[in-house]
N, C-alpha and C positions, 0 to 999 in steps of 0.2 A: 606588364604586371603593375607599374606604378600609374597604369592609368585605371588601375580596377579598387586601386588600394585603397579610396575613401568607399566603396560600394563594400568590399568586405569586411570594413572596420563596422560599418553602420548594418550590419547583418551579423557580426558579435554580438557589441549590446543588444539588436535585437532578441537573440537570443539565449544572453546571463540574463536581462531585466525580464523575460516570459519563464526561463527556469525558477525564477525568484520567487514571483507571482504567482505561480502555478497554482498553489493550492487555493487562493484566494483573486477570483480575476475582477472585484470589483473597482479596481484603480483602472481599468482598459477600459476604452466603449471604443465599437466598430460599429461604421456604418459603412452604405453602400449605394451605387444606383449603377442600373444596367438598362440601357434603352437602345433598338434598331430602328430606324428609321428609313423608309421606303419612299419611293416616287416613282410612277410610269408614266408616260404621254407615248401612245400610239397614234398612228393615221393611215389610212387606206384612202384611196382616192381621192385625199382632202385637196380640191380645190385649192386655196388659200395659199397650200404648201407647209410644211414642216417636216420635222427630222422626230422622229421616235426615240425615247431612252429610257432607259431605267436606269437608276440608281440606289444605292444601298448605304448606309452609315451603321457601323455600330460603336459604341462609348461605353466607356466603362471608370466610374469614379468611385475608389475605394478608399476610408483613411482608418488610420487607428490610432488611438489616441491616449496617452498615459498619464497620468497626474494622482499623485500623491507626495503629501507636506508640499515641500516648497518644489520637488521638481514635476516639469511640464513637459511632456515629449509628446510633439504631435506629426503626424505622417500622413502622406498622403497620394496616391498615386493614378494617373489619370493615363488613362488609354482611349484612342482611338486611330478606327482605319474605316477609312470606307473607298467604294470603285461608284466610276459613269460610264456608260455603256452608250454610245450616241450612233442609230442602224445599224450600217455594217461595220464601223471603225473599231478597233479592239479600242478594252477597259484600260480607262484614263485614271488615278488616284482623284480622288474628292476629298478626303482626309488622313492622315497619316501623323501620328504623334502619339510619344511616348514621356512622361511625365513625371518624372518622381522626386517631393518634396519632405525633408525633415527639419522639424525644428526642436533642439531641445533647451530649455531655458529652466533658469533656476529662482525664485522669487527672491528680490529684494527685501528693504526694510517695507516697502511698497509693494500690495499684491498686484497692482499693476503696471509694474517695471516688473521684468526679468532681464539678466544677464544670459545671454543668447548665444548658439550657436546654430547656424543656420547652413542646411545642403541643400543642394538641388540638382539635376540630371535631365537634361533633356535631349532626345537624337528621335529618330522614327524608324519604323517595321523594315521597311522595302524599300527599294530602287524607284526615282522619280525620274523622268524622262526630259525633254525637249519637244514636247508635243508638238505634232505627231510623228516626230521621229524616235523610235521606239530605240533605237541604238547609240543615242547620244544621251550616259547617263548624266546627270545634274544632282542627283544626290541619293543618299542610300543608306543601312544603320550605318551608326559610327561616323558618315560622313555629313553633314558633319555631327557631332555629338557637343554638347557643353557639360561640362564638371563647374559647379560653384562655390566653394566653402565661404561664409565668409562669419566675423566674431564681434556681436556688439550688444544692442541694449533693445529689447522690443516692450512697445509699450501696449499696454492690451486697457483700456478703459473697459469695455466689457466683453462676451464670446461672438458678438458680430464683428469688431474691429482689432484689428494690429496693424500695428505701424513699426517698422526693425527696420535699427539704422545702425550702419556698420563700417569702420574706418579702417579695418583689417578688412581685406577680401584678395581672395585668390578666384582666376576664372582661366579655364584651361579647356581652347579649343582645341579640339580633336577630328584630323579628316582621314580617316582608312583606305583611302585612293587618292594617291599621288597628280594623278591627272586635276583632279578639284582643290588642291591644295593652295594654290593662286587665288583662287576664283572668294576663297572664304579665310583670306588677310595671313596666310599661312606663306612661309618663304618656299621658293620652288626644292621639290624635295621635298621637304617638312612632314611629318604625322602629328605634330602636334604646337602650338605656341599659347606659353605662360603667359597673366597677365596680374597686375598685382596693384588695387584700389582699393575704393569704398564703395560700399551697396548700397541703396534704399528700398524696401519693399512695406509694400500696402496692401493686404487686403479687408476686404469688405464683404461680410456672407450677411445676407437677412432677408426676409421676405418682402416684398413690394406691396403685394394685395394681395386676398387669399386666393390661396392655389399658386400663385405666382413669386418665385424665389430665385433673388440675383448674387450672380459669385463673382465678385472681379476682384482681380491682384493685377498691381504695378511694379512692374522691377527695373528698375535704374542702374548703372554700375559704371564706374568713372574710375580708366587705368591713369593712375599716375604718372607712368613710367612713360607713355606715349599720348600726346593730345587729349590730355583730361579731361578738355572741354568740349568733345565730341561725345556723348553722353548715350552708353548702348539701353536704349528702352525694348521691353517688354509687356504689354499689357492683353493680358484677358480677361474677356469677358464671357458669362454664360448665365442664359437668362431660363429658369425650368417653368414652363407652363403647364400645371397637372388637368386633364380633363377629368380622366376617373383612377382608379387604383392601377389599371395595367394599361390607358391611354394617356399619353404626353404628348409634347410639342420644345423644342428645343429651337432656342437660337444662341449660334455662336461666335463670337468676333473673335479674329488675332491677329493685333499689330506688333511688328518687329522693326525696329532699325538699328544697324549695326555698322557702323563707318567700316567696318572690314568688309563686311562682304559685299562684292564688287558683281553688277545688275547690269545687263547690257541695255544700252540708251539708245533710244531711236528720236532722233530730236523733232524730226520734222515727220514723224510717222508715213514713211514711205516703203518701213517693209525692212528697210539696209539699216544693221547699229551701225551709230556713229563712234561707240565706245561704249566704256562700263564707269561703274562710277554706285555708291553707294546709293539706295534709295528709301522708302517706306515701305515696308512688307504689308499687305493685310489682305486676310481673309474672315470670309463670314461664310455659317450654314447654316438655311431654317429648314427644319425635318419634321413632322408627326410620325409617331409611332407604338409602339410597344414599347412600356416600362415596367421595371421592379426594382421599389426602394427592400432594402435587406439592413 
């Protein structure tokens, strides 16, 4: 229960502050974008050689957004799943992530300082594997999951930049399977371990050139209380390339490092780990497809 208890607190206001507004919703603006993205490569007798796949991606970035006098509440919530299918081998995850950001800030004597509070949530859909061993899971929802609260000052010079920086932060891993609970900095046993610092986060939304519009956030977060100077980075990236109204093209980066969670090491790449040990996480996917902004 206390690990739902900032999701249900932030679904109250959600809904005192829309009772409020009800009669009048021009303090909100929603937006949206929805896009699947596909790939096939077949072969029959091809010479050359190759292996046949298809795969599939869908995304879905929704935010809402509130502002009226001096407060600012803005939301935002990012989904994505997608499978790879390579001949006869069953479907492998391509993408998997679940995303949800609030911030609510209140204006200074400066309309671009606010006084901040900032959440955030992220775990994903499904069970990820040990490919190709389908039975050896490595991660799945909740395990592991992140909670972040954290309280400071965000500085907005205008709607493409913020920069919120924060000396109060709380960050609270959560792993729902005890078997992985080692593996991502948690004591054997463990469902969950508190951590208690300060944040940094950046992001940057604006167009590049027409048709073309880049989203990247940085999130930084340094525990006090254990090697402060191992510093857990987050950064995404996502670059939207519009062809026409319902054709796009998306590319996406995500890099993670986390001195907790422990990556098996193959030193001399022979196949055998030599051990675990923290690493650099990153993934990237370029897809065409079917879009609709809303």
């Amino acid at each position: 229960m206390k690990t739902f208890l900032p999701l249900i607190i932030l679904s109250c206001l959600t809904i005192s502050l829309f009772a409020q507004e009800k009669a009048d919703t021009s303090y909100w603006n929603t937006n949206g974008n929805i896009s699947l993205n596909f790939s096939e490569v077949s072969f029959s007798n091809w010479a050359a050689g190759g292996k046949s796949s298809v795969s599939g991606v869908g995304l879905l970035n929704f935010s809402v957004n509130y502002a009226k006098d001096k407060i600012i509440w803005e939301n935002t919530l990012n989904f994505g799943y997608g499978l790879l299918k390579e001949g006869k081998n069953d479907a492998t995850k391509s993408e998997d992530k679940i995303d949800l950001n609030s911030k609510l800030g209140l204006q200074t004597g400066s309309e671009k300082l606010l006084y901040s509070a900032l959440f955030n949530f992220r775990t994903q859909f499904a069970p990820g594997y040990n490919y190709p061993n389908v039975t050896d899971e490595i991660s799945n929802f909740l395990a592991p999951g992140y909670l972040n609260l954290a309280l400071g000052i965000d500085y907005k010079p205008s709607e493409k930049l913020s920069i919120f920086v924060s000396p109060l932060s709380g960050k609270l891993t959560i792993v729902d399977n005890l078997g992985l609970s080692e593996k991502f900095g948690l004591e054997i046993g463990k469902k969950s371990r508190g951590e208690f610092g300060a944040t940094f986060k950046t992001q940057l939304k604006t167009p590049l050139v027409k048709n073309v519009d880049i989203d990247t956030q940085l999130s930084l977060f340094s525990n006090y209380l254990d090697t402060p100077q191992n510093i857990d980075v987050v950064w995404d990236l996502i670059i939207n390339m519009k062809i026409n109204d319902f054709l796009s093209a998306n590319f996406i980066s995500n890099l993670i490092y986390d001195d907790d969670i422990k990556i098996d090491i193959d030193e001399n790449e022979d196949g055998v780990f030599d051990g675990k040990g923290p690493r650099v996480q990153f993934k990237q996917l370029l897809g065409i497809g079917l879009s609709y902004k809303f």
